[in-house]
C-alpha positions in Angstrom: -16.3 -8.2 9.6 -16.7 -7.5 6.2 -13.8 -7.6 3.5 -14.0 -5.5 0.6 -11.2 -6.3 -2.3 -11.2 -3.4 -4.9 -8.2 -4.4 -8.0 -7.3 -0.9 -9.5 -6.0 -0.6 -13.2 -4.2 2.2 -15.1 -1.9 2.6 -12.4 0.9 3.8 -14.8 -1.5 6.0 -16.7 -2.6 8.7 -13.9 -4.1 6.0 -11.4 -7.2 6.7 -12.4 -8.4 3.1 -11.3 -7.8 4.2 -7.5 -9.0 7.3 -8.0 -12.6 5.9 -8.9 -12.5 3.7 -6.6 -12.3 6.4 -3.8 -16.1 7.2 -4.9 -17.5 4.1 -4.6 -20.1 4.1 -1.4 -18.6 1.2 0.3 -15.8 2.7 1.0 -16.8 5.0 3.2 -17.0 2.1 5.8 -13.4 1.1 4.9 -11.4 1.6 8.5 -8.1 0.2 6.9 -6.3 -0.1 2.9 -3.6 -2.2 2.7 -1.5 -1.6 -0.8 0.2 -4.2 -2.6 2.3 -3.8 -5.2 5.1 -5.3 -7.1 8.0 -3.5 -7.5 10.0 -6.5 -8.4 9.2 -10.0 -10.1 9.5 -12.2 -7.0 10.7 -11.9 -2.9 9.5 -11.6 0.7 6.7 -8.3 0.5 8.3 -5.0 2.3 6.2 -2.5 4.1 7.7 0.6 2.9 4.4 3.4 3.7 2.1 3.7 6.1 -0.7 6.0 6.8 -0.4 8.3 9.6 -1.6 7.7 13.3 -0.5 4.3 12.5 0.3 3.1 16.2 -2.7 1.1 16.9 -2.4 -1.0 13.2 0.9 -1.6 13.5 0.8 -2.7 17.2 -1.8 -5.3 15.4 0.2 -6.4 12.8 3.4 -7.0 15.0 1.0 -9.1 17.6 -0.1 -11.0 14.5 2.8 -12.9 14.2 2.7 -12.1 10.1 6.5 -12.1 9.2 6.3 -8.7 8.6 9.5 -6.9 7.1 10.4 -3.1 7.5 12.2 -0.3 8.2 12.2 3.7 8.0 14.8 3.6 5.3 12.3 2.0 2.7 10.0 5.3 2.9 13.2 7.5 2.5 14.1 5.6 -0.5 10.7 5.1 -1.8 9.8 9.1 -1.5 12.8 10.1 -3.2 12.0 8.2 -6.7 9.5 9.5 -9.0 7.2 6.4 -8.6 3.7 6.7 -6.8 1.2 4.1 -5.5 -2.4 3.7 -5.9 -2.3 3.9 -1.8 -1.2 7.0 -2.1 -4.3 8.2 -2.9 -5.9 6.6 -0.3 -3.6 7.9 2.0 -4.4 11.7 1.0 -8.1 10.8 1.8 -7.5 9.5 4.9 -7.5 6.1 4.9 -5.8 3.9 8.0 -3.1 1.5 6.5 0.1 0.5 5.0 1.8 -0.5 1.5 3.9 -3.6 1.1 6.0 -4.3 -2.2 8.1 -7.6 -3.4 11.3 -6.7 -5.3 13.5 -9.1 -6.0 14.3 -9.2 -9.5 13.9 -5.3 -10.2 15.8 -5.4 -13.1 13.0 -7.5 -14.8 10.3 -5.9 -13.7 8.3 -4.2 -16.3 
């Protein structure tokens, strides 16, 4: 299977890196995103989003044995600040997937 890594910048300026990146033809055999971000300087990566119809991926990722941290409260908290994602955006275009974020260290991020 093919892997296709795309780096987005200008996250903090409109996302306009993701947003290109939508048009770019091999993505339109992308079955699954996965977003990570750093919300934080340092820590263990927290799944805090997911795409919906998610069932079959996350089935996946819990039979992967991945040490995979998460809960429903990280999306409630995570929707009610005024901070987006580039995954977002794959998200609203219907892209399969999840989000992950370290943050430890919040206070120095940024």
């Amino acid at each position: 299977n093919d892997v296709v890594f795309v780096f987005t910048n200008d996250e903090e300026n409109g996302q306009r890196g993701a947003r290109a990146a939508l048009d770019h033809p091999w993505l339109k055999d992308t079955l699954i995103v996965l977003g990570y971000e750093g919300r934080g300087t340092y820590g263990p990566a927290y799944m805090f989003e997911t795409s919906p119809n998610n069932y079959e991926l996350m089935k996946e990722l819990a039979a992967s044995g991945a040490p995979a941290h998460s809960s429903s409260l990280m999306y409630a908290v995570h929707d009610q600040t005024p901070n987006s994602t580039d995954f977002e955006h794959f998200k609203e275009a219907g892209f399969l997937g999840y989000n992950v974020a370290f943050v430890g260290g919040l206070g120095y991020y940024h």
